[in-house]
C-alpha positions as CSV (number, residue, x, y, z in Angstrom):
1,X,52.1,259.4,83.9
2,X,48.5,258.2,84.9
3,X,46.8,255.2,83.4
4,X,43.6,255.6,82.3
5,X,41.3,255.6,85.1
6,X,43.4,256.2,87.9
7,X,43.5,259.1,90.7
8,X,46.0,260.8,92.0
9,X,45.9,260.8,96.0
10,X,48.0,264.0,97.6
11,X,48.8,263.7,101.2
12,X,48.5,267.0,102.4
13,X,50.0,266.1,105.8
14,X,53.6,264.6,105.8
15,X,54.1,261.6,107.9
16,X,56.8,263.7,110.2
17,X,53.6,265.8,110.8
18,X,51.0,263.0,111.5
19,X,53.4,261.8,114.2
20,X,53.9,265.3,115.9
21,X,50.4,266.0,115.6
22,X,49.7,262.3,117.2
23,X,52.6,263.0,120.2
24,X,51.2,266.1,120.6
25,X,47.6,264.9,121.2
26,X,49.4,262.2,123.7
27,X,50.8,264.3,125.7
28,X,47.6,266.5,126.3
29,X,45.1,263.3,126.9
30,X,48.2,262.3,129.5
31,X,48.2,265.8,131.0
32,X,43.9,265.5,131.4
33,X,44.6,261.8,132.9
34,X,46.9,263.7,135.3
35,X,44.2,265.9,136.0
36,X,41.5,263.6,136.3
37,X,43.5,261.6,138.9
38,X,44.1,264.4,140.8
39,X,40.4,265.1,141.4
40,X,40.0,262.0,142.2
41,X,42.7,261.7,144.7
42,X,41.6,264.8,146.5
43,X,38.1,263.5,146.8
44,X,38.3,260.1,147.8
45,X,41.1,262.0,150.9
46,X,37.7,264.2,151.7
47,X,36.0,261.4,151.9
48,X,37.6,259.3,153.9
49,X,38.6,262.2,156.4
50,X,35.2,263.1,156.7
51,X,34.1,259.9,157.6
52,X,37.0,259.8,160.1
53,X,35.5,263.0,161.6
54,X,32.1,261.9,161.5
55,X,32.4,258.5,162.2
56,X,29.9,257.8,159.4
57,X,30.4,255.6,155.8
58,X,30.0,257.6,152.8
59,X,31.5,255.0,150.2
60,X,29.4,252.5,148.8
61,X,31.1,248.8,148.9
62,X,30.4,247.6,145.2
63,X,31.3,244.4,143.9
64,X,32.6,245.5,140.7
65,X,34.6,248.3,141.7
66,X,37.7,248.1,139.8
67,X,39.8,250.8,142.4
């Protein structure tokens, strides 16, 4: 029974669903990470071979790179 002045709260989402819902947006952020690293593996291999071919520096030389 309620007291005076206090709400019930439902939780329409079980907690068994919050954490499939939560592994299941995981696993698709890691699959875009995948992804991403990918694109940038393949590039920075274009990159360097072309300027293996061409004998030219395309890559800037930043201080603050962190790769």
């Amino acid at each position: 029974m309620k007291k005076k002045g206090e709400k019930q709260i439902i939780d329409s989402i079980s907690n068994s669903e919050k954490i499939k819902l939560m592994q299941d947006k995981i696993k698709e952020l890691e699959r875009l990470v995948q992804q991403k690293q990918i694109v940038i593996d393949v590039t920075n291999k274009m990159i360097e071979l072309t300027e293996q071919e061409h004998k030219i520096t395309i890559t800037k030389n930043r201080k603050n790179d962190l790769i």
